[in-house]
ZAMARGU-4260 file (C-alpha; in steps of 0.2 Angstrom, whole numbers, plus 5000, padded with zeros to 4 digits):
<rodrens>
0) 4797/4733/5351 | 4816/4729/5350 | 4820/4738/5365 | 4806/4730/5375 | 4810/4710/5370
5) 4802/4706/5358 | 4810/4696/5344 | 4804/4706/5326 | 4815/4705/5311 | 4819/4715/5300
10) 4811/4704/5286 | 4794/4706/5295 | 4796/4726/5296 | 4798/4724/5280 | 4783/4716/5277
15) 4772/4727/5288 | 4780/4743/5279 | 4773/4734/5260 | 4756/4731/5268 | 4753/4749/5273
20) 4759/4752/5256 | 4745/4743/5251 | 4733/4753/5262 | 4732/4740/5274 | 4729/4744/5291
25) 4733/4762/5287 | 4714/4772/5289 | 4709/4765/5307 | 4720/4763/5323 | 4709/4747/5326
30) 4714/4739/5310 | 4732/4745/5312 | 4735/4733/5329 | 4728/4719/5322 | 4740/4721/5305
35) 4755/4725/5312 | 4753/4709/5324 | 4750/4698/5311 | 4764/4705/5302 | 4777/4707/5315
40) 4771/4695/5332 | 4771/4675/5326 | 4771/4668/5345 | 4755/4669/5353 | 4763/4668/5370
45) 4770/4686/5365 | 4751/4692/5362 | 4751/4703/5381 | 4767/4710/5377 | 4763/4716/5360
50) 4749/4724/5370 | 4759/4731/5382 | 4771/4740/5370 | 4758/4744/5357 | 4746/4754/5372
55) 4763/4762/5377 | 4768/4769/5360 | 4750/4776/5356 | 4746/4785/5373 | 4759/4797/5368
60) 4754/4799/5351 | 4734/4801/5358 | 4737/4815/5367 | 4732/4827/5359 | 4715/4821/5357
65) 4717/4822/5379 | 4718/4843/5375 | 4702/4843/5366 | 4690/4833/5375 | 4694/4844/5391
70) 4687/4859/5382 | 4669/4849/5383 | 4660/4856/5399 | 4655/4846/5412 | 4636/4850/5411
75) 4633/4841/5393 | 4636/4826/5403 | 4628/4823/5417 | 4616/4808/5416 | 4601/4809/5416
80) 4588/4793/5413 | 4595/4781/5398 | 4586/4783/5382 | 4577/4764/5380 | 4580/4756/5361
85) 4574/4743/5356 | 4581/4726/5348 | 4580/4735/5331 | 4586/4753/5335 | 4599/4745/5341
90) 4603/4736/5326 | 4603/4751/5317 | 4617/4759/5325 | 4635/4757/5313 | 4651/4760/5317
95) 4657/4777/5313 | 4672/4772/5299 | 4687/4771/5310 | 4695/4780/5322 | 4701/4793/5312
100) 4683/4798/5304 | 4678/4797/5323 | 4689/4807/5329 | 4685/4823/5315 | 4668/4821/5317
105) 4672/4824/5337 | 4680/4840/5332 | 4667/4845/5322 | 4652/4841/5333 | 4662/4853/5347
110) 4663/4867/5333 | 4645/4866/5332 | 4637/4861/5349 | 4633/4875/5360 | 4623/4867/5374
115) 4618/4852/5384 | 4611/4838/5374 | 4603/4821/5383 | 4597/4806/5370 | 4599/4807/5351
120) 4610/4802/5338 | 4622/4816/5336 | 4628/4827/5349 | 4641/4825/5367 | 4630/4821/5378
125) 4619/4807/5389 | 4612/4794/5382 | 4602/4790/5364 | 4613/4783/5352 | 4628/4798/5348
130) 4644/4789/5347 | 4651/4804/5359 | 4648/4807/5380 | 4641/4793/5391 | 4626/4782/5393
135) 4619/4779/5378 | 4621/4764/5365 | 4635/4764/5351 | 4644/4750/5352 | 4661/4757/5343
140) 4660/4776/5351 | 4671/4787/5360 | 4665/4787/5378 | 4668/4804/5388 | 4665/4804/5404
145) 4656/4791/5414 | 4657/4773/5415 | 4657/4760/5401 | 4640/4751/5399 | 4643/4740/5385
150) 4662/4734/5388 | 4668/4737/5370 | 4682/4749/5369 | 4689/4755/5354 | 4707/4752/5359
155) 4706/4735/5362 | 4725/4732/5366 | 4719/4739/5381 | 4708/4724/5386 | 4722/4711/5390
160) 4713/4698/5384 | 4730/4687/5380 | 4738/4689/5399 | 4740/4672/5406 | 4757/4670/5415
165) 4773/4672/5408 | 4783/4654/5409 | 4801/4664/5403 | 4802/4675/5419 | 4818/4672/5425
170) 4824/4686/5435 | 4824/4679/5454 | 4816/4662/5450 | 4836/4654/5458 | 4832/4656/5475
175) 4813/4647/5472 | 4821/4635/5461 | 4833/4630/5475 | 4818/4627/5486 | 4809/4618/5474
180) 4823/4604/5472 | 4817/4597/5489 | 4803/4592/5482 | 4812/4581/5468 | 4814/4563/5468
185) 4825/4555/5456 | 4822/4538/5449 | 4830/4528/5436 | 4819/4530/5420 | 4821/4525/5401
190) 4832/4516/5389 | 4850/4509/5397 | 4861/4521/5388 | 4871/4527/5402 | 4887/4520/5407
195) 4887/4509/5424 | 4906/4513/5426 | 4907/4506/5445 | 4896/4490/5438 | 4904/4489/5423
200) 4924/4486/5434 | 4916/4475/5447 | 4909/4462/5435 | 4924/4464/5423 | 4935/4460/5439
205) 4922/4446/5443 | 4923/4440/5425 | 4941/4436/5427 | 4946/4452/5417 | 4936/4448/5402
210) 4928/4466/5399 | 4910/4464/5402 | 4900/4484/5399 | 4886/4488/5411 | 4874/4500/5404
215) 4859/4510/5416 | 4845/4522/5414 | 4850/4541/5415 | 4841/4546/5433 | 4827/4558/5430
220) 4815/4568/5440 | 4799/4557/5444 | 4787/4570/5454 | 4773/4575/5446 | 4765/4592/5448
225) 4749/4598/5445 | 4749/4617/5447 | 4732/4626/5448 | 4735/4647/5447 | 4721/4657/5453
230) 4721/4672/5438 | 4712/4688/5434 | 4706/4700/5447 | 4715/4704/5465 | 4729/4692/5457
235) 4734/4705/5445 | 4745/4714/5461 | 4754/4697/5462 | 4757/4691/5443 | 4776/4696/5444
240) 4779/4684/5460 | 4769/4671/5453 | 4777/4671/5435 | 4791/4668/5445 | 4785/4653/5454
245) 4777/4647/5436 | 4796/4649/5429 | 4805/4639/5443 | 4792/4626/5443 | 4793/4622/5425
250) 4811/4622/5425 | 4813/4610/5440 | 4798/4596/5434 | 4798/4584/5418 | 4781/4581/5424
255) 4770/4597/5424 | 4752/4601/5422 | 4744/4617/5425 | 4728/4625/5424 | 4721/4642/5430
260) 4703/4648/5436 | 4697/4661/5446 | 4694/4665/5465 | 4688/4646/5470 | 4687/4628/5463
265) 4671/4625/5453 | 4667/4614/5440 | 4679/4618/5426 | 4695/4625/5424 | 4706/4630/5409
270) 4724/4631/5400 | 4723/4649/5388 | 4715/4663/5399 | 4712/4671/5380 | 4700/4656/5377
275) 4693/4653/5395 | 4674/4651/5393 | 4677/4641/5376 | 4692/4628/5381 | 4689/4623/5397
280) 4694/4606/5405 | 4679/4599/5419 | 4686/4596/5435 | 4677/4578/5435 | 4689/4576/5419
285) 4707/4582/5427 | 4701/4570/5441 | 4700/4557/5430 | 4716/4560/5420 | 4725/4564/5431
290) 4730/4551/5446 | 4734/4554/5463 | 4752/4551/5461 | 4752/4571/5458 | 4757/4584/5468
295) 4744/4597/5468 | 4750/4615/5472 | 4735/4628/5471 | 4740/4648/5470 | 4730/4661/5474
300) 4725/4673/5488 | 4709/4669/5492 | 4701/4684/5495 | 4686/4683/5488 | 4666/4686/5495
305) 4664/4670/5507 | 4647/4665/5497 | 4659/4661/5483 | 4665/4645/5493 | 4650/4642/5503
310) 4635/4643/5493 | 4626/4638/5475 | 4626/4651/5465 | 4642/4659/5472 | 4654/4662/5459
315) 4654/4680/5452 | 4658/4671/5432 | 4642/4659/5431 | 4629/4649/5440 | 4639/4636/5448
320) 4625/4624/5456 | 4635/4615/5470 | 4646/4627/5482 | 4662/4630/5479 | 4668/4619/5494
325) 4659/4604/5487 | 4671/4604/5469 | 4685/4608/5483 | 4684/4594/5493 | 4682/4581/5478
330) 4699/4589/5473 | 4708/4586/5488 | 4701/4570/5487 | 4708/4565/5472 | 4725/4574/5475
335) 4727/4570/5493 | 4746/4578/5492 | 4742/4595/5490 | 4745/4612/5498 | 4741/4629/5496
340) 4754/4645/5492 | 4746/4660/5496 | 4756/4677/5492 | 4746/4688/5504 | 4755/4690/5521
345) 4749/4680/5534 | 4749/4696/5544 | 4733/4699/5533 | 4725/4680/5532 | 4717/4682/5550
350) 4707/4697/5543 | 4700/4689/5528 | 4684/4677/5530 | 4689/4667/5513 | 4705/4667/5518
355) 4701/4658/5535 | 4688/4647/5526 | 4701/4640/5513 | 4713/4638/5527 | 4701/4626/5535
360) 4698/4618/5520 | 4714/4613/5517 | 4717/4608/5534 | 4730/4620/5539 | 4742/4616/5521
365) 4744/4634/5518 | 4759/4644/5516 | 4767/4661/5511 | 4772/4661/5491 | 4790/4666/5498
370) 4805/4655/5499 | 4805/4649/5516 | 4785/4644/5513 | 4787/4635/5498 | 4802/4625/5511
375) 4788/4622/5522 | 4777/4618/5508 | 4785/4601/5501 | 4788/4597/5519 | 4769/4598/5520
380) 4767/4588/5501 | 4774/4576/5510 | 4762/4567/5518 | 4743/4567/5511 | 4727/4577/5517
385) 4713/4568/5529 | 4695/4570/5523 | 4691/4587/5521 | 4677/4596/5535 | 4664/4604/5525
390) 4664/4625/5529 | 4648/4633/5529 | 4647/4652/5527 | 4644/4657/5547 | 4660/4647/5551
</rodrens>
């Protein structure tokens, strides 16, 4: 964990070693990640990371488990059609004891089977309720072969769930932070408690020599940002470059708000991605807290299907009952200085439907997340958006 950043003390090894001592965390893998963060991870923000090292170190150490589920032919699992439970089957089916447990009673079904099996509550195979194979309902088994049905995996360190942008990222943020400082406007803000040296000499002098001490307000950054970061999905491939735009922005504005969603504008947005569908903030409430006196930056790539800007009932999360391009334009509305940084190419933005739409939306205001865009960028925040054409899906 030290040699990938993160800060653990020796004081909390130490309390993770007298846990285990206590036989906590110690009989299942499950239990073991969600011990060792409490014990050793005390910043939230450092969730992902935990993640990341914690799936790095166990892949190794799982390998051998790799050997044996190779030695399971082919044939046992081939689907055939799903065994149908009901609500109460369903509720019948418990978790196995742990990973450990679940992975001895693998090796000992595979001692013991000798042929196909489909359906049942036992055996590698299709279907039924057997915490082993593919297709069937078990809601902590080992899945081989396939494709998940039920989304529950038993590593869950694997999920992700805590990746929302990193605002420490500062490798390379210099030359986006040079661009940025455009876009600043200082203004005189706060208490007097700065030295006015050239007022304080010019009205000593006027004051026949009598000393006569100016004070002034320390100069500050005025602009106010509000930065909306599209998360999740084809935005994965760009999370390093907009990490570093997250960085540079928070280091260059006093006045920063940000919020992320996914693929389009609809009626709510949110500030944790772990807590996305429970702490959300309404778009009809940002509007109304926040005044037009902000910048609005969105990132994002926009590729998405066009429906999801076009058409009720677009968004790929939840029923969303005005399109897309309704909540966008009441947006704009209310943050008239806006713009759009795109990290696509804009080789590739002509090829894209979405991306043409959203272009049009914003009236031409979007640029390349690259240096030389985010130049063009503030030249564009510059001066406010007209009202918004609506876009319609056979644009």
């Amino acid at each position: 964990m030290r040699a990938e950043g993160l800060p653990v003390s020796t004081g909390e090894y130490l309390s993770l070693l007298d846990g285990m001592s206590k036989q906590l965390g110690v009989y299942d893998l499950n239990h073991f990640y969600n011990f060792s963060r409490l014990c050793l991870i005390k910043d939230e923000s450092l969730y992902d990371q935990f993640d990341q090292v914690f799936q790095h170190y166990w892949a190794g150490k799982e390998k051998l488990f790799d050997d044996t589920l190779k030695q399971i032919p082919d044939e046992w699992l081939k689907l055939k059609d799903p065994s149908s439970l009901t609500d109460e089957q369903k509720a019948m089916v418990e978790a196995m004891g742990g990973w450990d447990k679940l992975m001895k009673t693998l090796e000992e079904r595979m001692k013991e089977q000798t042929d196909r099996h489909q359906g049942g509550s036992k055996w590698i195979g299709t279907g039924g309720t057997s915490p082993f194979g593919h297709g069937g309902y078990n809601p902590e088994g080992v899945r081989i072969g396939g494709e998940s049905k039920h989304r529950r995996a038993v590593k869950v360190w694997e999920q992700r769930r805590f990746k929302d942008l990193d605002g420490n990222q500062e490798l390379g943020t210099r030359n986006f932070k040079m661009a940025l400082r455009k876009l600043r406007r200082l203004a005189r803000d706060g208490k007097p408690d700065t030295l006015d040296m050239d007022n304080t000499i010019r009205s000593t002098a006027k004051n026949a020599g009598m000393l006569d001490i100016k004070m002034r307000a320390e100069r500050r950054n005025s602009v106010k940002v509000l930065l909306l970061l599209d998360i999740g999905g084809s935005m994965d491939y760009h999370s390093a470059i907009c990490e570093t735009l997250f960085s540079a922005v928070k280091a260059e504005f006093k006045h920063l708000e940000h919020l992320y969603f996914h693929n389009f504008i609809y009626e709510k947005l949110w500030r944790n991605n772990s807590r996305r569908h429970t702490d959300t903030i309404s778009l009809n409430e940002l509007m109304r807290t926040y005044n037009s006196s902000y910048k609005l930056i969105l990132v994002g790539d926009a590729t998405m299907s066009p429906y999801e800007i076009a058409m009720p009932g677009g968004s790929v999360e939840h029923w969303n009952e005005e399109a897309g391009s309704v909540w966008f334009n009441r947006l704009l509305t209310a943050f008239p200085n806006c713009v759009w940084l795109n990290p696509e190419s804009p080789d590739y933005w002509h090829r894209t439907q979405s991306i043409q739409m959203t272009h049009q939306l914003m009236q031409g205001r979007m640029h390349s997340l690259s240096v030389d865009g985010i130049q063009q960028a503030i030249d564009t925040l510059k001066t406010p958006i007209s009202k918004n054409p609506s876009v319609h899906g056979d644009d």
